[in-house]
C-alpha positions in Angstrom: -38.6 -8.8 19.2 -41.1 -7.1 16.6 -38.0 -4.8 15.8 -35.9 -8.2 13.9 -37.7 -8.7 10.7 -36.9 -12.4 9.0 -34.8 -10.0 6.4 -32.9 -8.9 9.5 -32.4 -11.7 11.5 -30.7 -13.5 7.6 -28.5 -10.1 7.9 -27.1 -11.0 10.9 -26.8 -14.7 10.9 -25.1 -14.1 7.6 -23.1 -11.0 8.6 -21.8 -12.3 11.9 -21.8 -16.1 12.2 -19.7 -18.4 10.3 -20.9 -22.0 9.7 -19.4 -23.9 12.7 -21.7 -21.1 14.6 -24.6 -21.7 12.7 -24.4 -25.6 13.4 -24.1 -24.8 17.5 -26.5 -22.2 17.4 -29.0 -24.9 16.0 -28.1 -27.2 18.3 -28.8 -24.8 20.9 -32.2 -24.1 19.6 -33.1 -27.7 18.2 -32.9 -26.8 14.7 -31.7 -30.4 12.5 -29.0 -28.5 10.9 -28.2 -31.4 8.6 -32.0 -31.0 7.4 -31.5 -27.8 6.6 -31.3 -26.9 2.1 -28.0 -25.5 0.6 -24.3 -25.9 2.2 -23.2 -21.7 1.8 -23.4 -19.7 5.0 -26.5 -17.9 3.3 -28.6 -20.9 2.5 -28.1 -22.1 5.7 -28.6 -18.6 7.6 -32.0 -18.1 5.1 -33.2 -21.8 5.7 -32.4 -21.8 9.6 -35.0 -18.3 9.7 -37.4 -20.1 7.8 -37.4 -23.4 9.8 -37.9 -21.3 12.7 -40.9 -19.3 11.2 -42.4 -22.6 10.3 -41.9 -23.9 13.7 -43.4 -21.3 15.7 -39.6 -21.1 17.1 -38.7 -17.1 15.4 -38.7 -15.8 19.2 -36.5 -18.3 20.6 -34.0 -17.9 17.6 -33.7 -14.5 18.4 -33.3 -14.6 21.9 -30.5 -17.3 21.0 -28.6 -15.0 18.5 -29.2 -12.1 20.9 -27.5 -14.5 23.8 -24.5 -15.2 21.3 -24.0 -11.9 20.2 -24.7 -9.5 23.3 -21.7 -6.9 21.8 -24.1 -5.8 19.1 -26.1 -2.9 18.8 -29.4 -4.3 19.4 -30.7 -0.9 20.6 -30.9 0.0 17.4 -30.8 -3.4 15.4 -31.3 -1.9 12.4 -28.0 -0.7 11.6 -26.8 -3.9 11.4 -28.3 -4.9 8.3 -26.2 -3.3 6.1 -22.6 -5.4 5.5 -19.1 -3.4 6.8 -18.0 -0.8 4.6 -14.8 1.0 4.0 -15.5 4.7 3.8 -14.9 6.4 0.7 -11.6 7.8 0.2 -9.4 5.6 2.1 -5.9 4.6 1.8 -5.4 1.8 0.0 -3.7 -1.1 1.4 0.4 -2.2 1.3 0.8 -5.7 -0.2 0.1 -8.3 2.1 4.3 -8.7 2.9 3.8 -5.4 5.0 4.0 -5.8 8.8 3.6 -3.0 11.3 0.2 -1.9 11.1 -2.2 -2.4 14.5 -5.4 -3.6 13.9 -7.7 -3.1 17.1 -9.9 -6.0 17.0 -13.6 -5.3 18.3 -15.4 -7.5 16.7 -16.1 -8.1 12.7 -13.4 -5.2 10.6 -15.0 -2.6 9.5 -12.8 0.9 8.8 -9.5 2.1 6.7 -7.7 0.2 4.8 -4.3 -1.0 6.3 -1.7 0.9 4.7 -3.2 3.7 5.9 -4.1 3.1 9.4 -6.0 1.1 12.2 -8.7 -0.7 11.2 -11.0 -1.1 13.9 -14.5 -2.8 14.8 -16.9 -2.8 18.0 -17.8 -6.2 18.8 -15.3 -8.4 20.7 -13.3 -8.0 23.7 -10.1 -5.9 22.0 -6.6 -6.5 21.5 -4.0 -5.3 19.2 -3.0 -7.7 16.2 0.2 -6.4 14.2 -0.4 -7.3 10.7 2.3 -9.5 9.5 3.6 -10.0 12.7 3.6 -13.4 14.6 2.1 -14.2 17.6 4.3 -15.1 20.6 2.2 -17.4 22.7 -0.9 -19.3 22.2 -3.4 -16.5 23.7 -1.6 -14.5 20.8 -2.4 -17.1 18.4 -5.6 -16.8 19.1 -5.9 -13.3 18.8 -4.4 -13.6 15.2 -7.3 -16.7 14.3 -10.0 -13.9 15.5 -8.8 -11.4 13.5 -8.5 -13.9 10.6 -11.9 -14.9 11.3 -13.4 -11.6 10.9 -11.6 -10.7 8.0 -12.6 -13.9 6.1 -16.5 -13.3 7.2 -16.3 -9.5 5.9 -14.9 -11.2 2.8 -17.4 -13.8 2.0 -20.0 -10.7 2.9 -18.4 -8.6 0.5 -18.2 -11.4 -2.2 -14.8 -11.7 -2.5 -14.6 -15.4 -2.3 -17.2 -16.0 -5.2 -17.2 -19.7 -5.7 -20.1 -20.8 -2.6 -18.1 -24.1 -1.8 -14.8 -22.2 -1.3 -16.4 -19.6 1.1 -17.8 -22.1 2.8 -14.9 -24.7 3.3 -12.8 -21.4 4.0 -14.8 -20.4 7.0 -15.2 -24.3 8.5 -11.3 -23.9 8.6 -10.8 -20.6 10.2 -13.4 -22.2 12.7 -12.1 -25.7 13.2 -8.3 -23.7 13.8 -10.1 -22.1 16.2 -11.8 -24.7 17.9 -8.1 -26.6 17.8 -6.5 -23.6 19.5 -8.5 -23.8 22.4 -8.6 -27.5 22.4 -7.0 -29.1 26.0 -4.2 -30.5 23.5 -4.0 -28.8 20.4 -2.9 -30.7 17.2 -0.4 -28.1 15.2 -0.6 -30.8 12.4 -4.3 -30.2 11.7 -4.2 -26.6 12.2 -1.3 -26.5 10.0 -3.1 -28.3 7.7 -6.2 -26.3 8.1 -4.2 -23.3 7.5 -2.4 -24.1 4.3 -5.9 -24.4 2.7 -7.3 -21.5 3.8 -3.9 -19.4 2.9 -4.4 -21.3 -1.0 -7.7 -19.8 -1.1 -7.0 -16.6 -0.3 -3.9 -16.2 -2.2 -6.0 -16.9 -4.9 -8.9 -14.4 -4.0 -6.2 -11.4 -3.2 -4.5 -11.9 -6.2 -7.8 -11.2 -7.8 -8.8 -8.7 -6.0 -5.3 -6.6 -6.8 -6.2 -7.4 -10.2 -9.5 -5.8 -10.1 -7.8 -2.7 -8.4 -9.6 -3.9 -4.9 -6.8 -2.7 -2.8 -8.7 -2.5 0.5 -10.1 -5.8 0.2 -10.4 -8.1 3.6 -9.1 -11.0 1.4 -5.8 -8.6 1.6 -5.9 -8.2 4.8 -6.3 -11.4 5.8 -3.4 -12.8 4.1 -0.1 -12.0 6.2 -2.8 -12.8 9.3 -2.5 -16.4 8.1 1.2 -16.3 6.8 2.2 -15.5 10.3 0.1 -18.2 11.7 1.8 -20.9 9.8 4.9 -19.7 11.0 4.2 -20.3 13.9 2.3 -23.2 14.7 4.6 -26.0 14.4 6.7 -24.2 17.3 3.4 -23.1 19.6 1.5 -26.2 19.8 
């Protein structure tokens, strides 16, 4: 445990759990959520690690965290402290229209830029999602909600979503869609509904992040991921 400093354990709550995550993982832990300072992702990922120092409750936070997130590298928990990166030098990305391009989902994206080639990560059970394409089925659908999912977290992480509130009403949605999909009898009209905001915001973002030349932004990415979800929904569910 010594190895996950406070700093670390912020990283990674912040890095890899979206809001709807951080309410169940205090639940699961007996953290009040609700008494918790802030609405963000990272004032409630800062406050939750300082309730738990307070409460003689670090260990069992981490143990939690670990539970949730057994795909991560916590051999060496280190290198997840630093936020996803594209490498220098990659291709930049096609407008969001494009379709075609695999992305081999792992876990949160990390890689090249589509336009250029996969982008892959190394932290959920994989399948292929075809940018722009639209899913078939509802295991499909789901698929395309993780990869959203990822993309939007790498985007708040990267501060492409600027306005606090936005990021995090956008990640509740890609949550709550997800929750939905796997629901016993899903309601297309709420995930439908759920969808159309989150695609608003992040219209919004890519435009400026194409305006600020930020051509490999997740924001991007993420954009044809939820175009082809609303395409779909009505008919799936």
């Amino acid at each position: 445990m010594s190895q996950i400093t406070p700093q670390l354990l912020y990283n990674i709550l912040h890095q890899y759990f979206s809001l709807s995550e951080l309410r169940d993982l205090c639940f699961a832990t007996h953290i009040p959520y609700e008494d918790l300072s802030g609405s963000a992702l990272s004032d409630k990922a800062r406050e939750m690690v300082q309730y738990a120092q307070r409460h003689i409750m670090y260990d069992e936070l981490v143990t939690e965290v670990q539970k949730r997130r057994p795909q991560l590298n916590w051999r060496d928990p280190h290198s997840l402290a630093a936020p996803p990166a594209t490498p220098a030098g990659t291709p930049a990305s096609t407008p969001p229209e494009a379709v075609g391009t695999v992305i081999h989902i792992h876990g949160n994206v990390v890689g090249s830029a589509i336009g250029g080639g996969s982008v892959t990560a190394d932290n959920i059970a994989g399948h292929d999602v075809i940018v722009g394409s639209k899913p078939t089925d509802p295991q499909q659908f789901a698929e395309h909600v993780q990869a959203l999912h990822d993309l939007v977290q790498q985007a708040i992480h990267a501060g492409e979503i600027p306005d606090e509130r936005e990021a995090a009403s956008i990640a509740e949605d890609v949550q709550e869609v997800a929750s939905e999909a796997q629901a016993q009898q899903p309601r297309a009209t709420r995930m439908q509904r759920r969808l159309q905001d989150i695609a608003e915001t992040l219209t919004a973002a890519a435009a400026a992040a194409e305006k600020a030349g930020k051509a490999g932004a997740a924001v991007i990415k993420a954009l044809p991921i939820v175009k082809a979800l609303l395409a779909v929904v009505s008919s799936l569910f």
